[in-house]
N, C-alpha and C positions, 0 to 999 in steps of 0.2 A: 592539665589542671593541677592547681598547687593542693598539698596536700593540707588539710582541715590542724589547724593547733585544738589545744585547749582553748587558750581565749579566744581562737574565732568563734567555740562552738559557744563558751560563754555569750561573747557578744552578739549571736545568734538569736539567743534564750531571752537576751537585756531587749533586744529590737521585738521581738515576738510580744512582749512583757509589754514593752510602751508603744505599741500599735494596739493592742486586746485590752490594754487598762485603762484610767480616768483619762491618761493624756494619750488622747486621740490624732491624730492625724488629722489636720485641714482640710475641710475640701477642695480649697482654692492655696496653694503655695508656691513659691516663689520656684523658678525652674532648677534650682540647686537646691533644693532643700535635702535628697536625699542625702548630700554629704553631709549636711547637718544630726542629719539621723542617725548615720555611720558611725563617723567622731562620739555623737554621746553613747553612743553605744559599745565604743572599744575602749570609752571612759569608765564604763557599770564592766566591763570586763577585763580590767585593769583593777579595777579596787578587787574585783571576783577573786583574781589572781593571787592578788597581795594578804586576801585574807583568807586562801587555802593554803598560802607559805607560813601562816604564821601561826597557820596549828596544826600545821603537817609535821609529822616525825622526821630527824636526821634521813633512815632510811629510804623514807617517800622523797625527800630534796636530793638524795644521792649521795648522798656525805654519810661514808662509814669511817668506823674505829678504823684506828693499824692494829689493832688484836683479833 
């Protein structure tokens, strides 16, 4: 089993969020819709990403001083 990232577990949170919220799941869908539900969901955990880089400290990105 591969191991769990961050944005998987984001895009976990994004899927759980839009199956429990206004936009519901169909009752009747087409036999591939899960990939559709995948994709937008490692889409909400891709912005997740970019907006925990972008107010994360040096320290938290990995990036120290040479002092």
């Amino acid at each position: 089993m591969m191991a769990r990232t961050l944005r998987d577990e984001f895009a976990m949170a994004a899927l759980t969020g839009l199956v429990a919220g206004e936009i519901a799941l169909p009752t009747e869908c087409k036999p591939d819709a899960h990939k559709d539900w995948a994709k937008g969901a490692y889409k909400i955990a891709n912005a997740m990403m970019k907006e925990r880089l972008k107010h994360s400290t040096a320290k938290e990105r990995g990036v120290f001083s040479s002092d």
